[in-house]
C-alpha positions as CSV (number, residue, x, y, z in Angstrom):
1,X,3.0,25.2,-9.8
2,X,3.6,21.9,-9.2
3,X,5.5,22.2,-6.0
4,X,2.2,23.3,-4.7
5,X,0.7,19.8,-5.1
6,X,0.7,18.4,-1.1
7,X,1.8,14.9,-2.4
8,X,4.5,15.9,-4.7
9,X,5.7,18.3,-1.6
10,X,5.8,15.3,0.6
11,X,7.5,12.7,-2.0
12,X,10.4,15.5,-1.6
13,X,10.7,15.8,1.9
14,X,12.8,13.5,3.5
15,X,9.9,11.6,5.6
16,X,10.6,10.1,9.3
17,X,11.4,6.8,9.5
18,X,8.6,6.5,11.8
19,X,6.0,7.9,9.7
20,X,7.6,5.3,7.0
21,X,7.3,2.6,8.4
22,X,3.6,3.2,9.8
23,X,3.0,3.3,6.2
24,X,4.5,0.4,5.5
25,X,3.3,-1.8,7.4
26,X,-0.3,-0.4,6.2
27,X,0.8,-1.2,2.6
28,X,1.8,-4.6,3.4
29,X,-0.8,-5.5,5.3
30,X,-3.4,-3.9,2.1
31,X,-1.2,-6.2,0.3
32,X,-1.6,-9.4,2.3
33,X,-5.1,-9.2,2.3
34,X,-5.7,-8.5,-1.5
35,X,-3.3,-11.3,-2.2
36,X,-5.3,-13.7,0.1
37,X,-8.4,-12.5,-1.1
38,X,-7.3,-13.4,-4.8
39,X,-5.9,-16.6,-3.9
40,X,-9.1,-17.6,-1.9
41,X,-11.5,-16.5,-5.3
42,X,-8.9,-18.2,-7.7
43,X,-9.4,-21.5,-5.2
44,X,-12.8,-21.3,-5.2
45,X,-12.9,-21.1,-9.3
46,X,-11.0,-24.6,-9.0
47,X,-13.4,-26.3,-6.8
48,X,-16.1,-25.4,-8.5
């Protein structure tokens, strides 16, 4: 019954390059900020 699962059903689909890249570009920008974000607490554990 796994095919059921939506997420599994979508991981097999082919997805639009569209939708992909939306998603992406979310990812990366998650990314981004939660790298900055641990860079800015790691600098701010040196200065102290």
């Amino acid at each position: 019954m796994r095919d059921q699962h939506p997420a599994y059903k979508k991981r097999k689909q082919p997805m639009s390059l569209e939708k992909d890249h939306s998603i992406s570009l979310i990812y990366q920008k998650y990314l981004y900020y939660f790298h900055s974000d641990l860079t800015q607490k790691m600098d701010n554990q040196e200065t102290d």
